[in-house]
N, C-alpha and C positions, 0 to 999 in steps of 0.2 A: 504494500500500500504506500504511496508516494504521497506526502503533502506537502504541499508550497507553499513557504516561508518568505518575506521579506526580511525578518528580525530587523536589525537596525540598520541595515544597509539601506534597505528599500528595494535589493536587487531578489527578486525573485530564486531562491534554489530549491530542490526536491529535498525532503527530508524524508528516509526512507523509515516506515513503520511496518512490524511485523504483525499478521493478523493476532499473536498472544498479548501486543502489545497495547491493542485494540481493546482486548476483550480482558485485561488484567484491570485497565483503567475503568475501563464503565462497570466491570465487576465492585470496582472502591469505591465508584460513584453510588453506585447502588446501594452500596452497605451505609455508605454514610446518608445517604438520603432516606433510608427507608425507616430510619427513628423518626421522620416525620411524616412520611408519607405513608397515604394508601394506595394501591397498586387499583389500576384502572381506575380510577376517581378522580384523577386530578385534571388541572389544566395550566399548559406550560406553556407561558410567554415564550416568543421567540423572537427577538426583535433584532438579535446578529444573524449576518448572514452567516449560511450554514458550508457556505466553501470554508469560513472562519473555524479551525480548532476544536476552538471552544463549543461553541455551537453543536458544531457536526458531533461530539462526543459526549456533552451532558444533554444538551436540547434533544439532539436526534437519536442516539444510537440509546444512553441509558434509558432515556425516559421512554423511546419506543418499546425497550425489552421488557417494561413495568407497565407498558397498556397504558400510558398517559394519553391524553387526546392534545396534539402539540400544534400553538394557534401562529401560526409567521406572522410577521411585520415583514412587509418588503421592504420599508423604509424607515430605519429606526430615528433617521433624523424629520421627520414628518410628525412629530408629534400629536397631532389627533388624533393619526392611526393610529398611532400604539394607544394612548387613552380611547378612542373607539372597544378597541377588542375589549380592554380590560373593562368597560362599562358592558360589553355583551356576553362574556364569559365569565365567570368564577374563577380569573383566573388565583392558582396557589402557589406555581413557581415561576418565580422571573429572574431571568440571566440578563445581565447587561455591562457597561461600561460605567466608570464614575461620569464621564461624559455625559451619558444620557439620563441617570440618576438625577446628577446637578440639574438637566434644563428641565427635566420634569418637576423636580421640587419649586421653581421656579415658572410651572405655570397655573395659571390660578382653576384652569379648569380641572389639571390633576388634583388639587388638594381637595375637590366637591367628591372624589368619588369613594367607592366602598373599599374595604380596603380587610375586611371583616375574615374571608377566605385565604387571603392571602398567605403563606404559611412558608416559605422559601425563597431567599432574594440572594442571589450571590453574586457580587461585581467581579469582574477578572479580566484579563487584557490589558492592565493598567492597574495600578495602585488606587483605593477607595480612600480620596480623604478621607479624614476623622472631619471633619465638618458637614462632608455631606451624610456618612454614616449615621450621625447624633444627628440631623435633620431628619433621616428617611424615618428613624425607630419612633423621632418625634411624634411625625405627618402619621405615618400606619400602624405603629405598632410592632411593626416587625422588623430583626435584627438585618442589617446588611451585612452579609457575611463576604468573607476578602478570601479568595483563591487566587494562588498562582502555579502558574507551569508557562509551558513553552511547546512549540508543537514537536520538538524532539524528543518531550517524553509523554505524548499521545495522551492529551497535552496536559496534565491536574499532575503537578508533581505533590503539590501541599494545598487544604483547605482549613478554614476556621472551623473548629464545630458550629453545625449549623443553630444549634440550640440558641445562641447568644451567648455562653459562658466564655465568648475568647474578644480579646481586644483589638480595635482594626489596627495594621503595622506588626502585628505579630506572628 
């Protein structure tokens, strides 16, 4: 399995993944997600694209294996789509960027909506402030959790407990 990396170059290279190495990480994914989730019941924002790592390995490959019902955003910089879905869905888990985090806590139509289902929020691709964090947990309720990896380790090397017991930067 080959995926295409920019890292910090910007120049496009293949990063080669082995199918174990595929199926070890959404196996972690799984474990760690499933102290809060239920299996077919949920609903999973999806607002990176799914050529994206990230995406393609928590959005699509784990939560497919667990019968989630997984809703895309084509466009996560389009802002009404993504609060659209989340006003038509129940959504409970949402993957994103502090990027997109920030401009939503920043728009007024996000802060009217329900927020009650929600149950999973994990930033990655970038570092989560600590300010937008302490705003999301403010606004919803719920913990923004901080993961990182890199797509050469397919891709979740470390995440927070999802719980909320860990601090962002840790």
């Amino acid at each position: 399995f080959h995926q295409y990396t920019g890292g910090t170059t910007g120049v496009s290279k293949g990063a080669m993944l082995t199918n174990s190495n595929m199926v070890a990480n959404l196996l972690q994914i799984k474990f760690i997600m499933m102290t809060m989730l239920e299996e077919k019941k949920e609903f999973v924002l999806t607002p990176l694209p799914l050529y994206h790592i990230f995406a393609l390995t928590v959005n699509l490959f784990a939560m497919m294996s667990l019968g989630e019902t997984i809703v895309l955003v084509t466009n996560a910089r389009d802002l009404p789509s993504v609060i659209k879905e989340i006003k038509k869905y129940p959504i409970s888990v949402f993957t994103g960027v502090n990027t997109l985090f920030k401009a939503l806590l920043n728009n007024d139509e996000f802060k009217k909506l329900d927020f009650s289902k929600m149950k999973v929020v994990v930033g990655g691709g970038m570092a989560v402030q600590d300010v937008v964090a302490n705003e999301w947990k403010k606004l919803t309720g719920v913990t923004l959790t901080e993961g990182y990896g890199l797509t050469e380790t397919a891709p979740v090397a470390s995440v927070n407990p999802i719980d909320g017991s860990a601090r962002i930067g840790t």
